[in-house]
FINURO-253559 format. One record per residue (C-alpha): residue number from 1; residue in one letter; z, y, x. Coordinates in steps of 0.05 Angstrom, whole numbers. Layout:
BEGIN
{pos:NUM	code:A	z:Z	y:Y	x:X}
...
END
This chain:
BEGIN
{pos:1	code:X	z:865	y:428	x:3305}
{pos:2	code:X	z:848	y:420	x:3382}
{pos:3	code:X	z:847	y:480	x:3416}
{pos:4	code:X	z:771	y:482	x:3437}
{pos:5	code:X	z:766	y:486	x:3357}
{pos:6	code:X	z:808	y:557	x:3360}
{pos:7	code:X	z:769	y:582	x:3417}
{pos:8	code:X	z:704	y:573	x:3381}
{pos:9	code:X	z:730	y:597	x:3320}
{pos:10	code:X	z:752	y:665	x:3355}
{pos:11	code:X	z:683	y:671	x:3397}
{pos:12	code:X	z:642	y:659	x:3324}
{pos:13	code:X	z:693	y:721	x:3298}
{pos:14	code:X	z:726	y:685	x:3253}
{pos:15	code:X	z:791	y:717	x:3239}
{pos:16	code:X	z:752	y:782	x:3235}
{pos:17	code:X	z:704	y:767	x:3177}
{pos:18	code:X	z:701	y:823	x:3135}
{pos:19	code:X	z:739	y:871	x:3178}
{pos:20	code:X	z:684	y:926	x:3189}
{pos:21	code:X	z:677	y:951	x:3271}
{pos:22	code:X	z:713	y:891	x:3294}
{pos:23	code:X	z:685	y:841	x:3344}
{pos:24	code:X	z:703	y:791	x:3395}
{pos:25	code:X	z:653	y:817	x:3462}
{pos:26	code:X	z:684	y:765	x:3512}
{pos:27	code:X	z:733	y:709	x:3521}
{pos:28	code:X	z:760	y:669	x:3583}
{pos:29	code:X	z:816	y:629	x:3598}
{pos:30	code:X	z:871	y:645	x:3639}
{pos:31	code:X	z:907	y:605	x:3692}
{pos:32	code:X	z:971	y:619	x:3676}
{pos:33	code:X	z:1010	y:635	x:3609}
{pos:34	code:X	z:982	y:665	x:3565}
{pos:35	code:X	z:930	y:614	x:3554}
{pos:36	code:X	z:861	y:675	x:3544}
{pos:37	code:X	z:850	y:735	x:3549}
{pos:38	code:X	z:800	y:768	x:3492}
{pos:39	code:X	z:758	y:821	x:3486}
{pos:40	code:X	z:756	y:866	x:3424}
{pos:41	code:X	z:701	y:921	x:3406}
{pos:42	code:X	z:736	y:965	x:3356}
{pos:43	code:X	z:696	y:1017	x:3331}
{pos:44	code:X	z:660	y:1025	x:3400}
{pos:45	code:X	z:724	y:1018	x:3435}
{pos:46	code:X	z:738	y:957	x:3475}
{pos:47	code:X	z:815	y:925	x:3467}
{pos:48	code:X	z:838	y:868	x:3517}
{pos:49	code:X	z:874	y:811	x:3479}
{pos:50	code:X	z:919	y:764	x:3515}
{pos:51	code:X	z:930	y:709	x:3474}
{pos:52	code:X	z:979	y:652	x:3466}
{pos:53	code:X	z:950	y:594	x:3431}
{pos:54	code:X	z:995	y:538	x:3390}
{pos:55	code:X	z:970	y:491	x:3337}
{pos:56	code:X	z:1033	y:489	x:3305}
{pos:57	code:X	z:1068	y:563	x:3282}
{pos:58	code:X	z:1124	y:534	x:3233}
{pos:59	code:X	z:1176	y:591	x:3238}
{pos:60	code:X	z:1224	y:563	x:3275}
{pos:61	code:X	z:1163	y:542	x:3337}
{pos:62	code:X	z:1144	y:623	x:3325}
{pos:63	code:X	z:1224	y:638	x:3329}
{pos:64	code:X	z:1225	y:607	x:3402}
{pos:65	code:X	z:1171	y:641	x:3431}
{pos:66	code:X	z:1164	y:712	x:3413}
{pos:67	code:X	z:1219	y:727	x:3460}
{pos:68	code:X	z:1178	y:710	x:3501}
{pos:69	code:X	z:1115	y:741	x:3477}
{pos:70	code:X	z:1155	y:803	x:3460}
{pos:71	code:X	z:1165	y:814	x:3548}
{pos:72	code:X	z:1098	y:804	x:3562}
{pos:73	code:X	z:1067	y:849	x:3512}
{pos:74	code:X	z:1119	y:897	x:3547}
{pos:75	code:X	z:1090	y:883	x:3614}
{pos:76	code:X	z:1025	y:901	x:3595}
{pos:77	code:X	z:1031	y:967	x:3548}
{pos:78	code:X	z:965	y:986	x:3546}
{pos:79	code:X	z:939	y:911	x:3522}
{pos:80	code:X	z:954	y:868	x:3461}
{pos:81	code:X	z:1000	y:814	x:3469}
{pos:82	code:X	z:984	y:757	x:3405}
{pos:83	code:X	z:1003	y:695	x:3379}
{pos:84	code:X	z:943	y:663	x:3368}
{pos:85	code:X	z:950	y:598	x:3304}
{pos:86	code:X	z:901	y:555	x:3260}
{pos:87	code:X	z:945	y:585	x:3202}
{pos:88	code:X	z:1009	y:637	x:3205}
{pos:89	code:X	z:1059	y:621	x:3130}
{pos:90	code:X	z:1088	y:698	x:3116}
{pos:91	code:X	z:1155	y:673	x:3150}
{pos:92	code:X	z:1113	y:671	x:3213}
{pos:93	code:X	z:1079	y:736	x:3200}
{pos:94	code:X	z:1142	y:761	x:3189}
{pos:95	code:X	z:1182	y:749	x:3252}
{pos:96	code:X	z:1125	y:763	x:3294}
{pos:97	code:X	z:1126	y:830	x:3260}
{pos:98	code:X	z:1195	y:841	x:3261}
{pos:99	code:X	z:1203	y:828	x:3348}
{pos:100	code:X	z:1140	y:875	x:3352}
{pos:101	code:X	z:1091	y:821	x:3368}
{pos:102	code:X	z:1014	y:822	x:3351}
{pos:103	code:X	z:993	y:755	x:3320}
{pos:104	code:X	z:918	y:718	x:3297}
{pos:105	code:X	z:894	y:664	x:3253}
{pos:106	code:X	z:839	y:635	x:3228}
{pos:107	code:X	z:852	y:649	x:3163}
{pos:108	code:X	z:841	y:723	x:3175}
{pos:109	code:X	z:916	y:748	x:3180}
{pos:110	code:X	z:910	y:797	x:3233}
{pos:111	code:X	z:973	y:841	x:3266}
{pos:112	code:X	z:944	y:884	x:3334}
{pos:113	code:X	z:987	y:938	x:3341}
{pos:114	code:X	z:969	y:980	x:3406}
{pos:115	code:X	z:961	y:1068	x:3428}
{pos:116	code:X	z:920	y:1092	x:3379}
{pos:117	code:X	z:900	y:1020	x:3347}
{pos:118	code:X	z:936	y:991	x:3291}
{pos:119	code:X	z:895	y:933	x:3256}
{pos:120	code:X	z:934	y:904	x:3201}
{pos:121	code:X	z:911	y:849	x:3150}
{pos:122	code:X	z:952	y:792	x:3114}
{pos:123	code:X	z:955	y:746	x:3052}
{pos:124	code:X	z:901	y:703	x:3076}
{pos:125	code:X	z:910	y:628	x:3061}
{pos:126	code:X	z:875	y:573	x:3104}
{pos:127	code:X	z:811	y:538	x:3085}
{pos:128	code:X	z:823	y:469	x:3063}
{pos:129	code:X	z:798	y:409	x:3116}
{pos:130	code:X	z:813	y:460	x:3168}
{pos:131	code:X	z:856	y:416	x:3196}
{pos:132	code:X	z:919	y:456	x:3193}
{pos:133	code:X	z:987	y:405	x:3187}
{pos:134	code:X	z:1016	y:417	x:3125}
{pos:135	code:X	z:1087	y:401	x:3123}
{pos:136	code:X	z:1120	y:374	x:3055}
{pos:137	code:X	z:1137	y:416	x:3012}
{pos:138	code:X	z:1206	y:410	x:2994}
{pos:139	code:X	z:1206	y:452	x:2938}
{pos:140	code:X	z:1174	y:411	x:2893}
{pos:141	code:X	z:1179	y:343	x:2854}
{pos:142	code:X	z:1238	y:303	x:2876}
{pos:143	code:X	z:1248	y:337	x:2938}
{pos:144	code:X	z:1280	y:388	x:2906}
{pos:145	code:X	z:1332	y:348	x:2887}
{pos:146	code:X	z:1353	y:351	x:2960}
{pos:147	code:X	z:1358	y:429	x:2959}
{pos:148	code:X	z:1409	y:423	x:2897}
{pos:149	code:X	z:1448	y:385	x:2939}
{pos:150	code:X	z:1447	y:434	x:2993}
{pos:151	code:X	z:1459	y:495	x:2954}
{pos:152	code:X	z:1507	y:461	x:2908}
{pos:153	code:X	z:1549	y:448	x:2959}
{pos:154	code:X	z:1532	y:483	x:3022}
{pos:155	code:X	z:1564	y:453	x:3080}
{pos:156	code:X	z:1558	y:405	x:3133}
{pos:157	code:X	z:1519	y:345	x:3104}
{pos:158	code:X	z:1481	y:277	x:3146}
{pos:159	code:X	z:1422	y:246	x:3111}
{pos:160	code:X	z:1461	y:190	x:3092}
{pos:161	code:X	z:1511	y:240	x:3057}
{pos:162	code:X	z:1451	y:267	x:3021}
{pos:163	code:X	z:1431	y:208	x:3000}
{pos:164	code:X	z:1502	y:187	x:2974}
{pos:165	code:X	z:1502	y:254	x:2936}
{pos:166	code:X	z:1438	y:231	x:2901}
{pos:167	code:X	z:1460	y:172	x:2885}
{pos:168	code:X	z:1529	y:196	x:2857}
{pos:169	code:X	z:1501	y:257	x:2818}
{pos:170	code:X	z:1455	y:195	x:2790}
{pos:171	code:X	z:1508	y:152	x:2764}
{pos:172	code:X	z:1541	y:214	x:2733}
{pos:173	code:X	z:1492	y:255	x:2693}
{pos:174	code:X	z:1424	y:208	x:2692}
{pos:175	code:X	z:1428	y:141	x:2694}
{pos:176	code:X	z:1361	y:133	x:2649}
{pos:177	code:X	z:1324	y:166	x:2696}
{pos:178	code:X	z:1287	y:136	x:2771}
{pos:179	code:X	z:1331	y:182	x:2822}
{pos:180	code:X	z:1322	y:137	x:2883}
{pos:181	code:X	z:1308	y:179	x:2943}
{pos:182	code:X	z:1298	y:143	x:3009}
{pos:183	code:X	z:1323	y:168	x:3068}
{pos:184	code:X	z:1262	y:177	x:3110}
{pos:185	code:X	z:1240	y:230	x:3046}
{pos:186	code:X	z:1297	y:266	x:3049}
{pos:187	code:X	z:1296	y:263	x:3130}
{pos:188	code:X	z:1216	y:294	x:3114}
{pos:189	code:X	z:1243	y:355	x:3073}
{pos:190	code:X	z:1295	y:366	x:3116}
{pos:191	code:X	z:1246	y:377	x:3173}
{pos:192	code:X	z:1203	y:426	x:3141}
{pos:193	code:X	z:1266	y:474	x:3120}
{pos:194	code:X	z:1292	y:470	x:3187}
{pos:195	code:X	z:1215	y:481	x:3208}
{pos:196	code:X	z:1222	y:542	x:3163}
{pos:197	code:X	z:1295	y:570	x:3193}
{pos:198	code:X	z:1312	y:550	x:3123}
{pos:199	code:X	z:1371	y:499	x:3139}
{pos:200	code:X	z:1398	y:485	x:3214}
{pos:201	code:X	z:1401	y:408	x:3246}
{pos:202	code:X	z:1458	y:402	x:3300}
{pos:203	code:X	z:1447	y:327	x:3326}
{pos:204	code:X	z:1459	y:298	x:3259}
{pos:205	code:X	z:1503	y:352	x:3222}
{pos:206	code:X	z:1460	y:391	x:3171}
{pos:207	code:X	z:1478	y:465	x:3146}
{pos:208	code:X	z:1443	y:517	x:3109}
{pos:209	code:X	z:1466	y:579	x:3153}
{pos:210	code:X	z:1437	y:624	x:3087}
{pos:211	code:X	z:1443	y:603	x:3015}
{pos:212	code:X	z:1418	y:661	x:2988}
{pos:213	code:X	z:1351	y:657	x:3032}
{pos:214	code:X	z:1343	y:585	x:3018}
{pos:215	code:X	z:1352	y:596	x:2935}
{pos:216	code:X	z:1311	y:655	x:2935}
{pos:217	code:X	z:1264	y:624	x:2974}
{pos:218	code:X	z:1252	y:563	x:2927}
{pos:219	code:X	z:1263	y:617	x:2864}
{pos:220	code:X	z:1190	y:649	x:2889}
{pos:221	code:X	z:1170	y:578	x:2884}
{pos:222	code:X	z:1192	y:553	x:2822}
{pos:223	code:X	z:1172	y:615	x:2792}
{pos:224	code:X	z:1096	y:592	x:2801}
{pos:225	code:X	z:1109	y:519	x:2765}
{pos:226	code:X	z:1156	y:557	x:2716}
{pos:227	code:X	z:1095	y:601	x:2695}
{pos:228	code:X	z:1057	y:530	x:2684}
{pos:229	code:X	z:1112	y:491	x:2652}
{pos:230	code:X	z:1127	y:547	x:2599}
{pos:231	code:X	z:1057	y:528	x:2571}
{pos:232	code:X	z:1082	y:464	x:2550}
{pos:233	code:X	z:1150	y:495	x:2513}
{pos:234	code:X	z:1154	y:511	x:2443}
{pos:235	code:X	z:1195	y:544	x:2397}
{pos:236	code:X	z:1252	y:519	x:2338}
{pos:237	code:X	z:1275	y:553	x:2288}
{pos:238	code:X	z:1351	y:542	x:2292}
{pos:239	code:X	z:1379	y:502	x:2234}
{pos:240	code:X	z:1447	y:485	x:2270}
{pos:241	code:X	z:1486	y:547	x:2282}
{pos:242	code:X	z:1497	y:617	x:2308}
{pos:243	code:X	z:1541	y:585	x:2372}
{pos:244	code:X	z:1520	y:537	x:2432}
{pos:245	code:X	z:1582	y:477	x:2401}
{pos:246	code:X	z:1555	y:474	x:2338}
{pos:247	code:X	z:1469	y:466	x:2363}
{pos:248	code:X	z:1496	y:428	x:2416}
{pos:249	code:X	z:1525	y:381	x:2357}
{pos:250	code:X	z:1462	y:380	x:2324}
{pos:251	code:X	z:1420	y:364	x:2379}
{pos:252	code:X	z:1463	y:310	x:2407}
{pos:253	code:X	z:1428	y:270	x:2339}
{pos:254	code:X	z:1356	y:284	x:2367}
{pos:255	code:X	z:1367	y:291	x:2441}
{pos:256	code:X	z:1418	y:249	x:2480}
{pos:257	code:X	z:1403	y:288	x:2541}
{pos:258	code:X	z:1394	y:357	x:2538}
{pos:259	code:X	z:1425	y:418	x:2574}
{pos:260	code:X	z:1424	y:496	x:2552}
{pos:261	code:X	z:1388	y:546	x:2612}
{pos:262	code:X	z:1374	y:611	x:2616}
{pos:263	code:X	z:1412	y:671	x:2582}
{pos:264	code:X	z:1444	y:621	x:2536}
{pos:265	code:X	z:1474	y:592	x:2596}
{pos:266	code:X	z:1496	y:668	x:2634}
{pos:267	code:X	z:1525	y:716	x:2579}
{pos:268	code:X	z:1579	y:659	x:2576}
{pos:269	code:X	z:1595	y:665	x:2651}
{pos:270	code:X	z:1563	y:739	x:2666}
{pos:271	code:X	z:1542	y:778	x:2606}
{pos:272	code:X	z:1492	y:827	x:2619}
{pos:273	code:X	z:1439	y:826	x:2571}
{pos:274	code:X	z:1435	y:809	x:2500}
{pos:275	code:X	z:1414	y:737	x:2473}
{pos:276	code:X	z:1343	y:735	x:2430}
{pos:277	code:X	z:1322	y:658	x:2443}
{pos:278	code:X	z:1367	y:598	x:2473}
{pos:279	code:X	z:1331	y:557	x:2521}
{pos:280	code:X	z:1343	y:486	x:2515}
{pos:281	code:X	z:1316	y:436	x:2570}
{pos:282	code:X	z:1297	y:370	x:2540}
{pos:283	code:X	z:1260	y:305	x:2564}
{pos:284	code:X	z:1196	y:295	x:2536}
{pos:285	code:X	z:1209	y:239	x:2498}
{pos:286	code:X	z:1261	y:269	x:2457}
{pos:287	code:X	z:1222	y:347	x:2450}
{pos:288	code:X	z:1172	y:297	x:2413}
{pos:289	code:X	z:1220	y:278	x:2360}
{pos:290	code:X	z:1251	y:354	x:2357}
{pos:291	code:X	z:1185	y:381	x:2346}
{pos:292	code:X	z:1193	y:336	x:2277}
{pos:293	code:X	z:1254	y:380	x:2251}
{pos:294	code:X	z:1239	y:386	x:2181}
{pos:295	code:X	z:1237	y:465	x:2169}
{pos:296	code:X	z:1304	y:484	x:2145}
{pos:297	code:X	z:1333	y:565	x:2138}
{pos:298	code:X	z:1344	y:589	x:2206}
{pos:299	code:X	z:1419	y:603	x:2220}
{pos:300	code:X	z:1419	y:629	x:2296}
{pos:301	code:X	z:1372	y:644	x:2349}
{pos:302	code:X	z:1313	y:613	x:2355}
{pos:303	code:X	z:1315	y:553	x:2404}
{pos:304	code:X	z:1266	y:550	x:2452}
{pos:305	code:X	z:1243	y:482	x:2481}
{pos:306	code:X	z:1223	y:475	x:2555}
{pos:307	code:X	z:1209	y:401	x:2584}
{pos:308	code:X	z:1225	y:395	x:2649}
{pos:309	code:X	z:1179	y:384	x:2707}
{pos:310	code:X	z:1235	y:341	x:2738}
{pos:311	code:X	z:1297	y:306	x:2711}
{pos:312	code:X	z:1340	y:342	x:2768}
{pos:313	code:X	z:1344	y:404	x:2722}
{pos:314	code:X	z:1401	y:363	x:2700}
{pos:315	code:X	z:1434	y:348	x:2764}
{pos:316	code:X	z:1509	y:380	x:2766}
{pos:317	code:X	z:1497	y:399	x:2696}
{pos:318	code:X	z:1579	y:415	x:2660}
{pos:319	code:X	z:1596	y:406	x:2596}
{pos:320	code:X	z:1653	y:457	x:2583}
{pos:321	code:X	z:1680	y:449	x:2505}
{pos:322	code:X	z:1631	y:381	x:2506}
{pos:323	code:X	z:1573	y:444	x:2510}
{pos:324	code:X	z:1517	y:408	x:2565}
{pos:325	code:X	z:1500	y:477	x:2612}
{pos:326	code:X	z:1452	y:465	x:2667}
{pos:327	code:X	z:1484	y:485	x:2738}
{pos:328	code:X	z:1491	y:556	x:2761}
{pos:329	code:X	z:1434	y:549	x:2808}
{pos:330	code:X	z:1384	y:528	x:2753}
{pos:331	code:X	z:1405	y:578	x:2702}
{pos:332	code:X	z:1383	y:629	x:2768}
{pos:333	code:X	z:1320	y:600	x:2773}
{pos:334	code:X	z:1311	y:603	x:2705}
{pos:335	code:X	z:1326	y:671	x:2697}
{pos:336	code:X	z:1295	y:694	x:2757}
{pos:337	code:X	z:1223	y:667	x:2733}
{pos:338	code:X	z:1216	y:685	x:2667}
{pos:339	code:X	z:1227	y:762	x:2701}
{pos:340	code:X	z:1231	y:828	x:2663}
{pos:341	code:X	z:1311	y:840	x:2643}
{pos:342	code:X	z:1327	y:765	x:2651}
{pos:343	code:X	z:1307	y:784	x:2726}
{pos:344	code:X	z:1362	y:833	x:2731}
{pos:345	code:X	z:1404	y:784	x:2691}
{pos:346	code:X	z:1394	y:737	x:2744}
{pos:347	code:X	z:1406	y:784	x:2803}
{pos:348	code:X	z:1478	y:802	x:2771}
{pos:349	code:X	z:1490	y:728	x:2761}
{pos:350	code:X	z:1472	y:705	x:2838}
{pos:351	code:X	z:1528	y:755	x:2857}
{pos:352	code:X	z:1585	y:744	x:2801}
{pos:353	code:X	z:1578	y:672	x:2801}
{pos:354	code:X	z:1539	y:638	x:2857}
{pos:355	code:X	z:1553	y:675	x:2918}
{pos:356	code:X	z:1629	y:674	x:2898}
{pos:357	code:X	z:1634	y:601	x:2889}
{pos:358	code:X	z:1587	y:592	x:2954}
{pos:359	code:X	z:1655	y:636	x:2985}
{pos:360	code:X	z:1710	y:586	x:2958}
{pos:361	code:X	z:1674	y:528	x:2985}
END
């Protein structure tokens, strides 16, 4: 979005719809930083704006200038000092709040903060064909692949390593399945975390400075495609056994790939709550031919059948006592989306099991 397009967004009170007394009266530019200043009628009150205008507001572009922003706004204490976008993510939002710095966009996410004034409004999304750039969304699809590489192993990685990790983790656990990655995709995600202060790039040495951020992060995510995926699951009565070696023995005869999630998965590692249902991923092909079980007396816990929106639910799956377990960071996203107690059985397994082995690494 040019920034002509911004200016007569703010002058047709854009970012203001719906906020009741609030008006843009005036705006000129500046010749010198910051790029406008704006005038404000707030309730019969008039406010002086000066504002900084980007097109792009990723948080690490906000990160390097609300320093910045932060002195002027203290040079001029009686006017409002914002950062002024096409579209602020929450990230955003959040560090301008955080260094005390009032932000716009043309979404309608407003944060003026000034003696006597405080206007507050967030959780605005952009229009679509707005023209805002819309990174790729590493959370999803394939690219997520990528971040179980990362927080499998967080250390010091190069795209090329990444893409050797891919390809290894292939051989190992999923040969049947397409896992080829190029390297200008995984270069693509790797941009938009660092974009997000999610993972750091030092010349070509990559790092995630904060596991926990980055899998929480992508746990809000996968929550939302959990919620959808569950739709597709379905339920099995358990004709194999009361214990994970003895179903695992009787689904090896249906499902040659398959891997136990969930609570299953934790009370073997962190026991906290009780086990009702054992959640079993399983391609689609073969949760076709389980749904064909012929009904037999249920002896255990009723298995629950969840196809996975991506075969790298099985990446750095283990197989202790020839038992398939997903890896510790999908059993957490597991957990933490279906909520309610497995949520707190999630929380006590991100600290007994993950954040331990992300110590020892």
């Amino acid at each position: 979005m040019r920034e002509n397009d911004i200016t007569a967004a703010l002058r047709a009170n854009q970012p203001f719809a719906d906020l009741p007394d609030i008006s843009v009266e005036s705006l000129s530019f500046e010749n010198g930083p910051p790029d406008l200043m704006m005038t404000l009628n707030v309730a019969g009150r008039e406010v002086v704006i000066y504002g900084e205008l980007k097109n792009t507001c990723s948080p690490l572009a906000v990160a390097q200038i609300v320093p910045w922003l932060r002195q002027l706004k203290q040079a001029r204490p009686s006017a409002g000092v914002a950062l002024i976008c096409p579209s602020l993510s929450p990230e955003s939002q959040q560090i301008c709040v955080e260094n005390e710095v009032d932000f716009i966009d043309l979404a309608g996410n407003v944060s003026i903060r000034l003696p006597g004034i405080y206007i507050y409004r967030v959780g605005r999304k952009p229009a679509t064909g707005t023209g805002v750039r819309v990174l790729r969304d590493p959370f999803s699809g394939r690219a997520s692949r990528i971040l179980r590489v990362l927080l499998e192993k967080p250390r010091s990685w190069r795209l090329v390593d990444i893409a050797n990790e891919l390809e290894s983790e292939s051989r190992r656990v999923l040969n049947q399945f397409d896992y080829k990655i190029s390297l200008a995709s995984i270069s693509k995600a790797i941009k938009s975390l660092t974009e997000q202060l999610l993972v750091r790039r030092q010349d070509s040495a990559i790092s995630v400075p904060e596991p926990k951020k980055l899998l929480l992060r992508w746990a809000e995510k996968y929550r939302e495609r959990y919620r959808w995926g569950v739709r597709s699951s379905y339920k099995l009565q358990n004709p194999f056994g009361d214990n994970l070696a003895d179903i695992s023995k009787g689904l090896l005869n249906q499902a040659p790939v398959f891997a136990f999630t969930g609570v299953a998965v934790a009370i073997r590692e962190a026991p906290y709550v009780d086990l009702s249902t054992i959640d079993v991923m399983v391609p689609l092909e073969a949760s076709i031919k389980l749904r064909q079980i012929e009904s037999a007396p249920p002896r255990g816990a009723d298995l629950r059948i969840i196809i996975p929106y991506d075969p790298g639910v099985f990446m750095y799956q283990r197989k202790p006592d020839g038992i398939p377990l997903v890896s510790p960071v999908q059993v957490f996203l597991d957990l933490y989306a279906r909520g309610g107690r497995d949520f707190k059985q999630a929380e006590y397994y991100l600290s007994t099991i993950i954040e331990p082995r992300w110590r020892n690494q």
